[in-house]
PADREN-961065 format. One record per residue: x, y, z of N, C-alpha, C in turn; residue number from 1; residue in three letters. Coordinates in Angstrom, 3 decimals. Layout:
# PADREN-961065
{site {X, Y, Z}, {X, Y, Z}, {X, Y, Z}, NUM, "ALA"}
...
//
This chain:
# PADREN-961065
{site {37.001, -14.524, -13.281}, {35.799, -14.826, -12.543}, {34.605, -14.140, -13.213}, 1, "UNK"}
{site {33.644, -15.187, -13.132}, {32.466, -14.344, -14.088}, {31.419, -13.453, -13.037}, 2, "UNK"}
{site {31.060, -12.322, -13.458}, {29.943, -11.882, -12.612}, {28.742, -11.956, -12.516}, 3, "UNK"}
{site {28.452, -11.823, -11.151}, {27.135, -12.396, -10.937}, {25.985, -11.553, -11.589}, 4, "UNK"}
{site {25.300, -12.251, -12.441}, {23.728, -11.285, -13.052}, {22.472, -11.085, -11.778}, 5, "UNK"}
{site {22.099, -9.886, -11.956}, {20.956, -9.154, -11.234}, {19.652, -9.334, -12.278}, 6, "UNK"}
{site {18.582, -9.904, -11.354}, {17.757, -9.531, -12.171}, {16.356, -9.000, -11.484}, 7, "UNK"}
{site {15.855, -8.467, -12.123}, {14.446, -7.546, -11.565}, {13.620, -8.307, -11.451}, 8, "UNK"}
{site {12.810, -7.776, -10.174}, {11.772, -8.568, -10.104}, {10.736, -8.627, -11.417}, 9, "UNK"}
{site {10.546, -7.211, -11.976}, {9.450, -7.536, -13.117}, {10.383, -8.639, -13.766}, 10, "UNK"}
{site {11.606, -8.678, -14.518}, {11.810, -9.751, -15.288}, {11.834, -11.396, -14.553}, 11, "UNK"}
{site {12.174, -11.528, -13.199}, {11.593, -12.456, -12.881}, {10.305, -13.082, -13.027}, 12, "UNK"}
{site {9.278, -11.742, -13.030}, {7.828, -12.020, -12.733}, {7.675, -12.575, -14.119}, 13, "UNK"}
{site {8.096, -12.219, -15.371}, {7.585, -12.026, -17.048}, {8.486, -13.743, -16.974}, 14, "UNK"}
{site {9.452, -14.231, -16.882}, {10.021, -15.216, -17.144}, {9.098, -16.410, -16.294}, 15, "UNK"}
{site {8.337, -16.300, -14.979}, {7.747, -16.889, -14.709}, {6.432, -17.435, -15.064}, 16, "UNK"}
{site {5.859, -16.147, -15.501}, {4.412, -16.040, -16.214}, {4.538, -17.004, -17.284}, 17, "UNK"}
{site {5.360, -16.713, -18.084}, {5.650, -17.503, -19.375}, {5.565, -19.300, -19.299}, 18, "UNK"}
{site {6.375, -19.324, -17.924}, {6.397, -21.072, -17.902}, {5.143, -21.470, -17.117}, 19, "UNK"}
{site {4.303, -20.969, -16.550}, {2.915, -21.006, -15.665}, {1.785, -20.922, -16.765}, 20, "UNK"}
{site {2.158, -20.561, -18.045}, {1.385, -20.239, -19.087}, {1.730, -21.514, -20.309}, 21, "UNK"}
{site {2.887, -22.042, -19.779}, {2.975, -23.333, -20.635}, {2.306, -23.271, -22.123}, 22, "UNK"}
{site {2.978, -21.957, -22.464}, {3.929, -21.595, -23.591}, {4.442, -21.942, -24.115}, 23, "UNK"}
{site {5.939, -22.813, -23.440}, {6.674, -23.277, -23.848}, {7.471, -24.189, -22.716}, 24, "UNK"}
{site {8.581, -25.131, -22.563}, {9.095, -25.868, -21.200}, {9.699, -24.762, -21.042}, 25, "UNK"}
{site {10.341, -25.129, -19.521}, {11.296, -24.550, -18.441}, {12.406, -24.473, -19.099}, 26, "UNK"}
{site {12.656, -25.173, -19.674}, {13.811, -25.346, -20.550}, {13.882, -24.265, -21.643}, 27, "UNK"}
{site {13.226, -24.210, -22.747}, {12.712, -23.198, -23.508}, {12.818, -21.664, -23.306}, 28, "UNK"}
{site {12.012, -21.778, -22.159}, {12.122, -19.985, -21.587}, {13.725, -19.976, -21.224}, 29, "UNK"}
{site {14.061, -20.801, -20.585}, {15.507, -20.490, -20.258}, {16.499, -20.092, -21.027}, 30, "UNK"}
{site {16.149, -20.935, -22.026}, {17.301, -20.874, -23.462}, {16.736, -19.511, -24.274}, 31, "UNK"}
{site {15.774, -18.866, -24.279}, {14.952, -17.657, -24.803}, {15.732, -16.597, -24.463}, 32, "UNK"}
{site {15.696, -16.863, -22.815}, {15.998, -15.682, -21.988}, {17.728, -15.656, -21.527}, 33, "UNK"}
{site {18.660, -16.808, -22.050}, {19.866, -16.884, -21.562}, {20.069, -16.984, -20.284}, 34, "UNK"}
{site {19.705, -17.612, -19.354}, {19.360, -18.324, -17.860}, {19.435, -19.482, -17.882}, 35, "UNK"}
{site {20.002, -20.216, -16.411}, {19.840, -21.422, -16.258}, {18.515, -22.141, -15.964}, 36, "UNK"}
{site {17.940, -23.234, -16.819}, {16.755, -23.624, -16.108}, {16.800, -23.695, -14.986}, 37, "UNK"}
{site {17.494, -24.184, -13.896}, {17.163, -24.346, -12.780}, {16.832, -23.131, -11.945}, 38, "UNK"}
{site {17.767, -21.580, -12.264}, {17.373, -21.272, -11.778}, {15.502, -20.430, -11.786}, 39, "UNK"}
{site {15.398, -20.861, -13.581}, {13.837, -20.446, -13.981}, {13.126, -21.044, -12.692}, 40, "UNK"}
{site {13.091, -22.482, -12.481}, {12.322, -23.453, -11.261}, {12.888, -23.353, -10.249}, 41, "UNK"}
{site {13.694, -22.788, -9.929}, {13.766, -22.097, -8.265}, {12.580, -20.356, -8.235}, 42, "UNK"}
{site {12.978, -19.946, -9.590}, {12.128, -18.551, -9.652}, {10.472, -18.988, -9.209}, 43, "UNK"}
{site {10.287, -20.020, -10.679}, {8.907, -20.262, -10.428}, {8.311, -20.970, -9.156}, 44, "UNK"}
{site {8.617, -21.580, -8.237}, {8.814, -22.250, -6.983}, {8.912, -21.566, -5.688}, 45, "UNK"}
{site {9.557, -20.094, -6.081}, {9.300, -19.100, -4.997}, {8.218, -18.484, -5.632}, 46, "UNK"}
{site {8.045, -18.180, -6.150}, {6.223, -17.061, -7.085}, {5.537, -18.358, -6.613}, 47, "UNK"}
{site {5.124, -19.347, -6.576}, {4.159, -20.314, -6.151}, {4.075, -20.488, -4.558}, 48, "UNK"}
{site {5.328, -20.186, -4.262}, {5.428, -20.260, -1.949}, {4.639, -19.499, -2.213}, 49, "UNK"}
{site {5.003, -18.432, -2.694}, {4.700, -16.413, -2.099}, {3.419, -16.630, -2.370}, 50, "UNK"}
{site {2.602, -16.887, -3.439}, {1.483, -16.735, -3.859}, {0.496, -16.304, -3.219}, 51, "UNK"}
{site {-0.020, -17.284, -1.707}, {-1.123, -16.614, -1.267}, {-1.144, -15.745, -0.419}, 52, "UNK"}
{site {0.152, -14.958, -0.631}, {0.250, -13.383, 0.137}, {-0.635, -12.384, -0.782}, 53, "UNK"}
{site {-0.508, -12.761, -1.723}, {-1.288, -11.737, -2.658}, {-2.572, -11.537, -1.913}, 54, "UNK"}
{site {-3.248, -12.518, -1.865}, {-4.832, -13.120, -0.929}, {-5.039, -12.452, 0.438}, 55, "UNK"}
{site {-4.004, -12.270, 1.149}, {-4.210, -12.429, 2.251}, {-4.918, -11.277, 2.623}, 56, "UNK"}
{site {-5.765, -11.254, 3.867}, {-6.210, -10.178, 4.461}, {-5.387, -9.448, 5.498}, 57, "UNK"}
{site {-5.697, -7.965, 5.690}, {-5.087, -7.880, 6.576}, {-3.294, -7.311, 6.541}, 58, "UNK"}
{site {-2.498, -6.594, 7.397}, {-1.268, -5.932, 7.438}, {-0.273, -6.970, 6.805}, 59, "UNK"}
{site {0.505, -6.797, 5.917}, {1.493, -7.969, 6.052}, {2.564, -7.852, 6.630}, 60, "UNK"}
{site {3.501, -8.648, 6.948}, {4.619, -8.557, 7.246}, {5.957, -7.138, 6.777}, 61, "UNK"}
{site {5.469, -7.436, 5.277}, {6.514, -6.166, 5.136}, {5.834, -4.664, 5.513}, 62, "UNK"}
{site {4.495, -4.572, 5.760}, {4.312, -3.146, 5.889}, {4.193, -3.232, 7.369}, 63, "UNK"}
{site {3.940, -4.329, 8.218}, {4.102, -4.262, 9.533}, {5.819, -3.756, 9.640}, 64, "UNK"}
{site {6.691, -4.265, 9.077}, {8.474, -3.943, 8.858}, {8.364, -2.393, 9.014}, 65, "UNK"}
{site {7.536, -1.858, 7.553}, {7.648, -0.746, 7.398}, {7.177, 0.202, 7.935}, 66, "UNK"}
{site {6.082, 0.175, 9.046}, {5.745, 0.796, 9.933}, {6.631, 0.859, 11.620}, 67, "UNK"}
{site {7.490, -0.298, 11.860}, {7.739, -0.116, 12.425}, {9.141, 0.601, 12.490}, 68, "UNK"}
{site {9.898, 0.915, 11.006}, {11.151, 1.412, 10.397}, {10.653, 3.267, 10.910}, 69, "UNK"}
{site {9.141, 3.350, 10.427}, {9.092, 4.911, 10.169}, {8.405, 5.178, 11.914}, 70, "UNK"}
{site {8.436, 4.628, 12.446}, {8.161, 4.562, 13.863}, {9.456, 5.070, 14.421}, 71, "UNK"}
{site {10.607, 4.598, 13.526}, {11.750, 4.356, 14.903}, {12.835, 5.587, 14.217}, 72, "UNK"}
{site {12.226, 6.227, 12.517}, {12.909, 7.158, 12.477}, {12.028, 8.786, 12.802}, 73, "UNK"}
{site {10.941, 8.573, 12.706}, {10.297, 9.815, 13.943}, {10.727, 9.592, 15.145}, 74, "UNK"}
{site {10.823, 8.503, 15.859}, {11.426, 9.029, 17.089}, {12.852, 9.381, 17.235}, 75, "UNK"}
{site {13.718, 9.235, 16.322}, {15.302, 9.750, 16.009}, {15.113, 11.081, 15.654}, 76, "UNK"}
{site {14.038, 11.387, 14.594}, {13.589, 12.938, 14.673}, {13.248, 13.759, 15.552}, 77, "UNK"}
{site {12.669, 13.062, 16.653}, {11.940, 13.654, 18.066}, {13.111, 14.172, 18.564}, 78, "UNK"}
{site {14.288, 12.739, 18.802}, {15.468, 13.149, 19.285}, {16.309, 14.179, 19.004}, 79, "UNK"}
{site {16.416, 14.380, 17.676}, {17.415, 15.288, 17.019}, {16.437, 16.710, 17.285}, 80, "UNK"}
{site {15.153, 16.684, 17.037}, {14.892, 18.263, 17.580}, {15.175, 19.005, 19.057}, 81, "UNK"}
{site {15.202, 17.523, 19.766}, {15.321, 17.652, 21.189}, {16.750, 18.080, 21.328}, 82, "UNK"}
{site {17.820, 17.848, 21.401}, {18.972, 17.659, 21.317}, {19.456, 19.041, 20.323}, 83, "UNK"}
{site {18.787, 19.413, 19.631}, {19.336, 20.466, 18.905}, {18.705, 21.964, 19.909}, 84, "UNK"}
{site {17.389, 21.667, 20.346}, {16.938, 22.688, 20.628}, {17.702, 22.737, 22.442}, 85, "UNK"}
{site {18.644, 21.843, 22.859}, {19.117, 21.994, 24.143}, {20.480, 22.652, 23.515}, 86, "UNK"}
{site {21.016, 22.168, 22.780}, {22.585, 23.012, 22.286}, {22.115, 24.516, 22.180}, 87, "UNK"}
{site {20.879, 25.057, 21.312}, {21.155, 26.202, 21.363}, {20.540, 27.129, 22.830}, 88, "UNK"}
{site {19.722, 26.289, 23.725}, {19.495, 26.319, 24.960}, {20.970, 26.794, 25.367}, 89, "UNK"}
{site {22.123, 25.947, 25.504}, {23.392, 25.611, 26.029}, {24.235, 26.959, 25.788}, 90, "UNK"}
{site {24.360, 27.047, 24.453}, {25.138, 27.958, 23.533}, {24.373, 29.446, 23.873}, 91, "UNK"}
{site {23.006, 29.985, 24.259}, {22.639, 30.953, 24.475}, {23.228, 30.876, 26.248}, 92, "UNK"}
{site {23.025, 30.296, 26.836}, {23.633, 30.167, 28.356}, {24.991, 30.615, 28.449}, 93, "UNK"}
{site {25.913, 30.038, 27.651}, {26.969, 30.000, 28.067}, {27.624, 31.374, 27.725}, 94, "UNK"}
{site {26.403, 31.926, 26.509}, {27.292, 33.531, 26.236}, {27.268, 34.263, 27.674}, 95, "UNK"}
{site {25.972, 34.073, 28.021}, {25.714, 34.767, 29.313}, {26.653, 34.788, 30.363}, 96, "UNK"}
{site {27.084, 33.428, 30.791}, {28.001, 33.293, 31.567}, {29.134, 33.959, 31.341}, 97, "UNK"}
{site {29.337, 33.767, 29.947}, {30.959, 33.900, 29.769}, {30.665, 35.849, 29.703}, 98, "UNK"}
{site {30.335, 36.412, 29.353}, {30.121, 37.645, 29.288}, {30.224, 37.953, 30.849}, 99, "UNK"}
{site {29.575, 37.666, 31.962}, {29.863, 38.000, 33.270}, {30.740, 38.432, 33.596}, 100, "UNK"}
{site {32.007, 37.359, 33.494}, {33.134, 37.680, 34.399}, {34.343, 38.759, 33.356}, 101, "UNK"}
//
């Protein structure tokens, strides 16, 4: 079974540029770069959806994501100070007790 290739976004981005720059065909870059054309024109086809995110004004989606990720691990932090500072609450109590009897 053959394995599947990873590829980076910069080398996505550089393999796309190239055929948007009509350079050379889809075909061409492909055979350059050892890739299937098709998947060059699925690459270049998503860089053309995405495009007018670059433009846009305003929060996007992924940093709206990412604000709401670091939202939800400060409050797991809130928790864990909370929760730590009742154990040793607990653990100073219980010497007390247990020392009593």
């Amino acid at each position: 079974m053959k394995k599947r290739n990873r590829y980076s976004a910069e080398f996505k981005t550089k393999v796309v540029l190239e055929v948007l720059r009509e350079e050379a065909t889809v075909n061409e870059v492909a055979a350059r770069h050892e890739i299937s054309p098709v998947m060059v024109s699925r690459w270049k086809q998503d860089f053309i959806d995405r495009a007018p995110e670059v433009f846009k004004k305003g929060v996007s989606e992924s940093e709206k994501e990412l604000a709401r990720e670091q939202e939800h691990v400060a409050d797991l932090e809130r928790k864990v100070g909370q929760l730590t500072y009742e154990v040793d609450w607990l653990k100073k109590k219980s010497k007390g007790i247990f020392k009593r009897k």
